[in-house]
C-alpha positions in Angstrom: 177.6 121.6 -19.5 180.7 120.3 -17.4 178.5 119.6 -14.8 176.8 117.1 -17.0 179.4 115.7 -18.8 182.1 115.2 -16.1 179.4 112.5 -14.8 180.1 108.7 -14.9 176.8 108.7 -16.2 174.1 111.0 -17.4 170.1 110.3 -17.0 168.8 110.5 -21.2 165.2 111.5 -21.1 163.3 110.5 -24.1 160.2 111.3 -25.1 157.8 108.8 -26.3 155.2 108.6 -28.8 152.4 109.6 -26.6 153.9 112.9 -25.2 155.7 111.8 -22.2 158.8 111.4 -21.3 160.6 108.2 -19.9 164.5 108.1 -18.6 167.8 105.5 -19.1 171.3 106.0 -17.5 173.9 105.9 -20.1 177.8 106.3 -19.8 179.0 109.4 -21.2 182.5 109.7 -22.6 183.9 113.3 -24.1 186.4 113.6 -26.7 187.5 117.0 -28.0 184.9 118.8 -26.1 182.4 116.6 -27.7 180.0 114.6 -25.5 179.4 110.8 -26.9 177.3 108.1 -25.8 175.8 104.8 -26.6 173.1 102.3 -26.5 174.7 99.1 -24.5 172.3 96.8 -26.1 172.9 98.0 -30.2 169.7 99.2 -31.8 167.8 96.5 -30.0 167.1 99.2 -27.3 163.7 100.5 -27.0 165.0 104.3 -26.3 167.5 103.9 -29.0 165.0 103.2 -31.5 162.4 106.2 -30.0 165.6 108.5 -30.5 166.0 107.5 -34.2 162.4 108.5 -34.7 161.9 111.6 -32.8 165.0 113.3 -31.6 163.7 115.1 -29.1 166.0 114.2 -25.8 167.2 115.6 -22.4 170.3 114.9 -20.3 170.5 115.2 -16.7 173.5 115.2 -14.7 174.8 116.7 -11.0 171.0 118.5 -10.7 171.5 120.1 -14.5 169.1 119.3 -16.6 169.9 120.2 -20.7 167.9 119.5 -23.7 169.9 117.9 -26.6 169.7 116.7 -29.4 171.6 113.5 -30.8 174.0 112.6 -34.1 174.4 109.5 -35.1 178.4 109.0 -35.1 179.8 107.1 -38.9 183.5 108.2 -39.0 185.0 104.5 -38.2 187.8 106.4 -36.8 185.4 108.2 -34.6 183.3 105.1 -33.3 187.2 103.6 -32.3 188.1 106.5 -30.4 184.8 106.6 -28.4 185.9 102.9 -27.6 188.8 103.8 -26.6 187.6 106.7 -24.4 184.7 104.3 -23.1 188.0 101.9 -21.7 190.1 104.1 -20.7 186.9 105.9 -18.2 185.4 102.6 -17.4 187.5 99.8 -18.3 189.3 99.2 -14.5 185.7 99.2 -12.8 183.5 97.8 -15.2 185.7 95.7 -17.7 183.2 93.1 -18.5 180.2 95.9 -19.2 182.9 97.7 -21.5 183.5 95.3 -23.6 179.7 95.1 -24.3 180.1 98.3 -24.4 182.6 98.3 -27.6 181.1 95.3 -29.2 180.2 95.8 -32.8 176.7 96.1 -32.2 176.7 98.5 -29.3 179.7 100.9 -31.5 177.6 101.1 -34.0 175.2 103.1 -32.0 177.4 106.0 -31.1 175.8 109.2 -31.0 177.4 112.9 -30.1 175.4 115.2 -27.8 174.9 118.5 -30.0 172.9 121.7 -29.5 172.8 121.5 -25.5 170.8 123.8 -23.8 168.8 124.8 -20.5 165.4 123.2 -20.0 163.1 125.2 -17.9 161.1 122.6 -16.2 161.1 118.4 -15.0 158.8 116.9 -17.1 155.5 116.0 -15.7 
């Protein structure tokens, strides 16, 4: 799991309606041991809204690949920390992209990785 979430970012693979599967970079921050992320763009997201239906996901990372599954995040407390955490990894490189990042809209998608485990295969 380290390998994964020690990464700047992480590849989520979600799969679609139709069976297959289709891929988004996303910043991962880790708090506590737990893994967080977030859709940049709110719930406006296309794979954001695919994950609310069917929460079947995989995260890739350093050649690991790790299915997952995805908690929706409403501790207020929480959602500030994982700002915090998002500045305090990205903020000096990417300050602008951050502070999207943390915008109301964007926070109010975070999400903690839960129930990783090994995936045998790449998707087809």
């Amino acid at each position: 799991m380290d390998a994964v979430m020690d990464r700047t970012d992480i590849v989520l693979w979600v799969r679609r309606a139709d069976g297959r599967w289709s891929a988004r970079t996303v910043w991962v921050v880790v708090l506590d041991g737990e893994a967080y992320i977030r859709s940049a763009f709110g719930r406006r997201s296309a794979w954001y809204r695919r994950v609310l239906r069917r929460a079947e996901v995989e995260v890739e990372g350093a050649g690991v690949r790790l299915s997952a599954g995805l908690r929706p995040v409403e501790d207020p407390e929480l959602v500030r920390r994982v700002s915090d955490a998002y500045r305090a990894k990205y903020g000096l490189n990417w300050p602008g992209p951050v502070e999207s990042m943390n915008a109301p809209e964007a926070a109010a998608t975070t999400m903690r990785l839960t129930d990783l485990g090994q995936v045998a295969q790449l998707p087809a």
